[in-house]
C-alpha angles and dihedrals in degrees: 000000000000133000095251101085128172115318125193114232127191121187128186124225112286091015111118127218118263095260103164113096146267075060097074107156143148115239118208106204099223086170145353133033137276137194120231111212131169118178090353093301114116113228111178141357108217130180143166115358094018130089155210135222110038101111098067083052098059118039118034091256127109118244120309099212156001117270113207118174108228080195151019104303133192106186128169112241112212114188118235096257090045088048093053104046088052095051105042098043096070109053091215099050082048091059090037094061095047098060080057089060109039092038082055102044085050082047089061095045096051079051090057082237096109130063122231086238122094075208102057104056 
């Protein structure tokens, strides 16, 4: 595994998530809610059990979208390294990850906020 492990956040109302990289990381909501926005559109509200970043993590693409917490938030930050290894190493949580990101990237689209290209997001 890396040398990133598991690091506690906590972000107060109106703050976003560190996006940029070399911060990739997957953020596990353990309480609270955030807003997902991309181009001023919201997109989803998320809260406790669901996360945030893998995308990124997955596919060769930036960050799809802004994270801001509506309320306090704790969230479990996993490396990128760390992330990988737990997800690919158990075919259904492959494929399960998989169906996140694809059924997020459609969502966009639906939104007009994602182009049809792989390319272009």
């Amino acid at each position: 595994m890396g040398d990133d492990g598991v690091h506690s956040i906590l972000l107060l109302p109106a703050h976003a998530l560190a996006a940029a990289p070399p911060e990739r990381r997957f953020y596990a909501l353990a309480a609270g809610e955030v807003d997902v926005v991309r181009g001023g559109t919201h997109v989803a509200r998320l809260g406790r059990g669901e996360g945030v970043g893998e995308m990124a993590l997955l596919r060769p693409a930036p960050r799809s979208a802004t994270v801001v917490a509506v309320s306090d938030v704790l969230a479990y930050a996993l490396g990128r390294e760390d992330f990988l290894v737990a997800v690919t190493g158990h075919a259904p949580t492959v494929g399960a990850a998989d169906w996140v990101v694809d059924s997020r990237l459609s969502r966009l689209h639906e939104l007009g906020l994602l182009a049809d290209s792989a390319e272009d997001y």
